[in-house]
N, C-alpha and C positions, 0 to 999 in steps of 0.2 A: 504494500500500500504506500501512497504517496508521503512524505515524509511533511512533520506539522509545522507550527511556525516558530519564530526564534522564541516564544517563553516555552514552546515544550517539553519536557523533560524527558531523556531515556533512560527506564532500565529493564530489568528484568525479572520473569515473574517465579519466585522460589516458591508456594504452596500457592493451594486457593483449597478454600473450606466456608460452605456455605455462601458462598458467594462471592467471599473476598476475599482478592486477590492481597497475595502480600509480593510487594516488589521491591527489590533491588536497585534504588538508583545512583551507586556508588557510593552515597556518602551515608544513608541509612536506610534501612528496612520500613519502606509505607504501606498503609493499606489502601485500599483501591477499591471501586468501582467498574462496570464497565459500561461507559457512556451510551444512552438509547438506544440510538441506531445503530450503535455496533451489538448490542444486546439483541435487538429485534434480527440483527442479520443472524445472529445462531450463537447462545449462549455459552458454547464448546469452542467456539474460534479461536479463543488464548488457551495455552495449554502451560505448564511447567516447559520454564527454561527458552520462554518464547521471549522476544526485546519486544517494548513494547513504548509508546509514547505517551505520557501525563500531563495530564495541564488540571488546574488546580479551579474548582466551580465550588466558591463561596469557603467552606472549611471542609468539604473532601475532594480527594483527588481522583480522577477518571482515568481510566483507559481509554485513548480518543483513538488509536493506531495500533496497528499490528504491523509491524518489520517483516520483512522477506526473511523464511528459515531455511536453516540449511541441517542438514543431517540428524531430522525427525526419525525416533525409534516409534512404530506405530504396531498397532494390530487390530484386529478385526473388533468393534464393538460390541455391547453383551447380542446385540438383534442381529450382526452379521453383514450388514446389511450400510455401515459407515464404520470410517476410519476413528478409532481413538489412538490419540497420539499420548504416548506415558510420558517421554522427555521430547523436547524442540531443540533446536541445538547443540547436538551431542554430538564430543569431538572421538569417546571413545566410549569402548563397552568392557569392564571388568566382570568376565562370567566366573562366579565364583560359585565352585564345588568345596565339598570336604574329602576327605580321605577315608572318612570314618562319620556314622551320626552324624546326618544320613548317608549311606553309600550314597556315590554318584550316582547323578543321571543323565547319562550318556545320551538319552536323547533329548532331554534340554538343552545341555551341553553342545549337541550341533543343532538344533533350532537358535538357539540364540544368536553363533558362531555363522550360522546362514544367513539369519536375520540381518548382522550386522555386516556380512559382506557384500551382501544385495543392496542393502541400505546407503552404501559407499563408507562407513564406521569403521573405523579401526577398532579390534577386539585382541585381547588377549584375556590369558585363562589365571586364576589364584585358585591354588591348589590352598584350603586353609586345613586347621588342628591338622597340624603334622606333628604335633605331640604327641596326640593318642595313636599312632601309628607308624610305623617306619615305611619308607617306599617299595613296594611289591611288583618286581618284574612282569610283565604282561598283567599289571591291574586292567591296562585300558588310556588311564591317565597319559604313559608317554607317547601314544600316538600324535596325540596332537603338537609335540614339540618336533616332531618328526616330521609334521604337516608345514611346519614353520611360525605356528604359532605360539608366541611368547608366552612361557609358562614363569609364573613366580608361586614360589613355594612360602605358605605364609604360620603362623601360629601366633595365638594374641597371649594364651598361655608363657612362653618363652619370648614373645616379641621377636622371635625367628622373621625375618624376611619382610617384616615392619618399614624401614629405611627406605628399603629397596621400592616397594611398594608407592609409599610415601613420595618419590622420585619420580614414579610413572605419572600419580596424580598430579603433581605441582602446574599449574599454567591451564591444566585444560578442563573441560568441560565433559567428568563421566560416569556414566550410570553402573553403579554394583547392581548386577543381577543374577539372578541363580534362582535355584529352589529354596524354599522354606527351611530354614534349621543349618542353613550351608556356616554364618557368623559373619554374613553382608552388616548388621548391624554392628556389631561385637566390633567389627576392624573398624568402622568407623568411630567407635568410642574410646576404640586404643588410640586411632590418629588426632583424634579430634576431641578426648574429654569433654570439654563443654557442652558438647551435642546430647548429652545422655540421653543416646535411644535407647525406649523400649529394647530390651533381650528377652526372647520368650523360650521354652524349655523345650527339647522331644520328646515326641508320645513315645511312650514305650509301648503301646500296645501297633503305632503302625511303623514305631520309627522313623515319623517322618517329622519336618519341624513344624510350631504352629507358626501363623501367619500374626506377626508384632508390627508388621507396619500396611497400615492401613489405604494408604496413598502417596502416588509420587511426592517428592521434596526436593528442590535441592538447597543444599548446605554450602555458605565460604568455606572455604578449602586456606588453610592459614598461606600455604606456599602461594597461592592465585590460583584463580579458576573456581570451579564448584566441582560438589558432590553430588549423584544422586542417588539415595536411597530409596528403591522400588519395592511395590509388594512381592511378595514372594511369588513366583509364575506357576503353577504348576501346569496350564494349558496356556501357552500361545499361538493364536493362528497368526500368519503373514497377511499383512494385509494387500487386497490386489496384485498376489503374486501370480506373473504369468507362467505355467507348469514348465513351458520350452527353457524358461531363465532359469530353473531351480537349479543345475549344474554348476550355476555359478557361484554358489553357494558352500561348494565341497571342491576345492581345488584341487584333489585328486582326480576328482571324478568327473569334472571338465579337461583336465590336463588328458586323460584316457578317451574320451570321447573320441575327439578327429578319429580314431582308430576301430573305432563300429563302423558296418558297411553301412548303416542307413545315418544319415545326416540330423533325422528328426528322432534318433534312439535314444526311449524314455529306460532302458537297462532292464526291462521286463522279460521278456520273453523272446524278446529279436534275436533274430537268427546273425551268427558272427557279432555278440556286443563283447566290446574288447571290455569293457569293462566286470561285465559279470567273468570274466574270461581271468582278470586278474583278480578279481576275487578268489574263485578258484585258486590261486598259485599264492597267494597271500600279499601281492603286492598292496591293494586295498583291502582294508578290515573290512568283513561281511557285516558288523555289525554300522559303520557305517553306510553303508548302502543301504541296508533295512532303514536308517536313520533319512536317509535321502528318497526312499519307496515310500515311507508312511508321509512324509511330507508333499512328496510328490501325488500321494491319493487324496490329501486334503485342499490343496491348488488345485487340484482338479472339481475335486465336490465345490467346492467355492467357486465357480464361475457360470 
């Protein structure tokens, strides 16, 4: 949208609850509004992490503008049927698993890894509680460093790989996401004390974590840039993903492709797909492929 006049103010919007917006306009945290007729044009228009322009009517401040976004993590709404966008502006995506409580979930782990390389997002992986466990050859885990995907190994317990971590975040703009009970919250109260989020516990009876954060946020990040802390995923669809594109989602599995006889090879049942082919011989993990099949039936059902 067209940019406003010289009293407008920009910043950026870190939660919205109930209506309002709290934003970011460099020098402190306001609340907000969002002006008529940007309300009447569709209440969901601003999302976390979107710039946005203020101008100040009587003693509160509006939302009059929405800024051009770039590198929106979205997925399908509860109806299917529109985009909900969780963070606007996302420079990167921290997919964090555990080692332990809960086992991974290797197909979160490449939905999100997809999500974010369709999306044009840099992603890399935190491996967290590597206290409660030593690293296990053929867990699964070192694939993806294999893939070329930057793995940092972390623990809040011992402050293992904290630093490090700490270093990826500084300057940019990026969302922790993973399953429920991974310690997305936990790391951020190791880096960030003041934040004290919510930590909720594991069910022992599914072993799986409960859900402590309720809605996107994002948080100052001391180094610059922000944080953001998401709900826990445990189903995300892609939103408007076209099924031909999904390949580009799994760099193995595009980089093998050229090498199926048919051009439009979904790695199903095609006759000569190089790719199930290196499955077979272990070049690609089969468990990725299943990973890229079940997403690939859900792009499909979705159009």
């Amino acid at each position: 949208m067209s940019s406003g006049g010289p009293s407008a103010t920009v910043g950026r919007v870190l939660r919205i609850a109930g209506g309002v917006y709290h934003v970011d306009d460099s020098k402190t945290v306001v609340r907000a509004s969002l002006r008529g007729r940007l309300k009447r044009t569709d209440s969901r228009i601003v999302s976390v992490g979107d710039l946005v322009e203020l101008e100040r009517a009587g003693d509160e401040m509006r939302i009059v503008r929405l800024r051009a976004r770039s590198g929106a993590l979205s997925r399908h709404g509860v109806s299917k049927r529109r985009e909900q966008v969780i963070v606007a502006n996302v420079d990167q995506v921290a997919v964090v698993v555990s080692v332990t409580a809960p086992d991974p979930d290797f197909l979160m782990v490449d939905r999100l890894l997809a999500l974010a390389a369709l999306s044009g997002i840099d992603a890399f992986l935190v491996v967290n509680k590597t206290d409660l466990a030593e690293p296990v050859p053929g867990d699964g885990l070192e694939q993806y460093a294999a893939l070329g995907v930057e793995t940092l190994r972390t623990s809040v317990e011992s402050r293992a790989g904290l630093e490090a971590l700490s270093g990826r975040l500084a300057g940019r703009i990026t969302v922790l996401s993973g399953q429920s009970g991974v310690g997305k919250s936990s790391l951020l109260n190791a880096l960030v004390p003041e934040l004290d989020l919510r930590v909720g516990e594991i069910s022992e009876r599914r072993g799986r974590g409960r859900h402590t954060t309720v809605a996107s946020a994002l948080y100052r990040y001391p180094g610059g840039g922000y944080v953001a802390d998401t709900p826990g995923l445990q189903y995300l669809a892609l939103w408007e993903l076209d099924p031909a594109e999904l390949s580009g989602g799994f760099v193995e599995i595009a980089a093998m492709s050229d090498a199926c006889r048919f051009a439009d090879c979904r790695h199903r049942v095609e006759p000569d797909c190089a790719v199930r082919a290196a499955v077979e011989v272990g070049t690609i993990a089969r468990r990725r492929l299943e990973s890229y099949l079940r997403l690939l039936d859900e792009a499909e059902k979705g159009r």
